[in-house]
N, C-alpha and C positions, 0 to 999 in steps of 0.2 A: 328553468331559469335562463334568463337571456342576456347575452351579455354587450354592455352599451356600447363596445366599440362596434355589435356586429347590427346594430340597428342604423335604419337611416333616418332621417328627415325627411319627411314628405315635406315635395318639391311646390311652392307653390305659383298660381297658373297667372297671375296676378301684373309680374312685369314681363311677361309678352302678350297681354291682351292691352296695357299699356302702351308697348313698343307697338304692336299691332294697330291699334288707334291713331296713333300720331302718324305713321306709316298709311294709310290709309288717307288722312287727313293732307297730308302733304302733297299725297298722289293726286285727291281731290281738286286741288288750288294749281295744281300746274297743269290737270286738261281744262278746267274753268279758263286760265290764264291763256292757253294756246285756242280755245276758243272765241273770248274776246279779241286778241290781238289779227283774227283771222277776218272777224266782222268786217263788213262793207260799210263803211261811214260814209254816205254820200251824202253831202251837200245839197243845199236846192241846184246849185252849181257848182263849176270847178273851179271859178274863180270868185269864188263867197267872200272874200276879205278884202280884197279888191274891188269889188262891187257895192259893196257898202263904205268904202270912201267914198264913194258918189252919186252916196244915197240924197245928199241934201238937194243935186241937182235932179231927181226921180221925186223930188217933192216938190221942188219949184214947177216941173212940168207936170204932174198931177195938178196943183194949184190953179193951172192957165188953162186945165180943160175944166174946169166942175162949171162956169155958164155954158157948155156947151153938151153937158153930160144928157139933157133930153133928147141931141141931135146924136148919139152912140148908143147903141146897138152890138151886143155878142148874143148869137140863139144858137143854140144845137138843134139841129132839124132832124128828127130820130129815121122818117121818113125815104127821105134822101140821104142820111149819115155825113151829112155835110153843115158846116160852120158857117152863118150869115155873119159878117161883117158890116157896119154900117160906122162911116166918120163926118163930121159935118162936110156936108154938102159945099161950102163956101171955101174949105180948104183946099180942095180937090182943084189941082191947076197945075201950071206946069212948074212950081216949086214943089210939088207933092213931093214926099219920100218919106216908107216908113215901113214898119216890121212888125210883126205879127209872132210873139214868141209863144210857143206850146210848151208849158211845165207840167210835168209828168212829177208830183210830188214823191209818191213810190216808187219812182225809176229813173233817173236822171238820166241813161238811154234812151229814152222815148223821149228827150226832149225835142223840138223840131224849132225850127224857123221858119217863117214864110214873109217872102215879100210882099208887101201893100201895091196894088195896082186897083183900087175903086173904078170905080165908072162914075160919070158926072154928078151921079143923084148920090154920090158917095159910098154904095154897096157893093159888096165882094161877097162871093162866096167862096169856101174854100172846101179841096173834096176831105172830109175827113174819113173817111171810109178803113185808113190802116191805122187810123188813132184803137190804139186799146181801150174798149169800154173802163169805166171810172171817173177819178175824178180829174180834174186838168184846171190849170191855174192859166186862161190867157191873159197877155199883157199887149196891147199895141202903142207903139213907139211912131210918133210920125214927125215931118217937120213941117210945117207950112207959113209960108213969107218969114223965115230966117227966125223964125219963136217955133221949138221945141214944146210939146202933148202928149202925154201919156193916160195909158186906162187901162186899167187890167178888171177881169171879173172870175170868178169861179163857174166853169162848166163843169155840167155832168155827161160822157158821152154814153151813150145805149151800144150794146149789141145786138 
């Protein structure tokens, strides 16, 4: 015969596989969190909010190139690993002045600038040889006789 004081209760396993869980779950959400918080949020650029206040003026000079869009030209020459450039012929003078931006959409490091210096028939090459194979967003920026032109196209560059 046994007697009830000398008996126990089996302990049940029930609230520390609870505590366990929520412990576990908690620890989950703060390496997620110090994760996200560590991400690389890059922008097409650094100054992205900034740059679209002055978007309406990158539409108005898109606008003033599309009669002239037959006389533009961006080729990637796989060959040579070098970028043709081609602007109308007629703007090319001693007002010229314009740039050549390389956007690297997966790595805002690799973006570059290049200055526009055409030759009379309005073509440039330019060496793209340390461009990283991919994709690349160019945009060129010119001025000619005091009215601002813009054009951008998607290249793919080869390795």
């Amino acid at each position: 015969m046994t007697d009830a004081a000398t008996i126990q209760p089996k302990r049940s396993l029930w609230p520390y596989a609870i505590a366990g869980y929520f412990a576990l779950a908690i620890i989950g959400i703060a390496i997620f969190i110090t994760w996200a918080v560590r991400q690389n949020m890059d922008l097409v650029r650094p100054d992205y909010y900034e740059h679209e206040i002055l978007f309406q003026k990158q539409i108005d000079a898109i606008s003033r190139t599309r009669p002239f869009v037959r006389d533009l030209t961006m080729a990637y020459d796989f060959g040579q690993r070098s970028l043709l450039v081609r602007v109308p012929a007629a703007h090319v003078g001693e007002q010229f002045n314009g740039t050549a931006h390389l956007y690297r959409p997966s790595d805002a490091k690799l973006d570059q600038t290049i200055q526009l210096q055409p030759g009379r028939d309005g073509t440039q090459t330019i060496n793209a040889a340390r461009l990283t194979p991919g994709l690349w967003k160019v945009r060129l920026d010119w001025t000619a006789g005091g009215e601002t032109f813009a054009f951008e196209q998607t290249i793919i560059v080869g390795g």
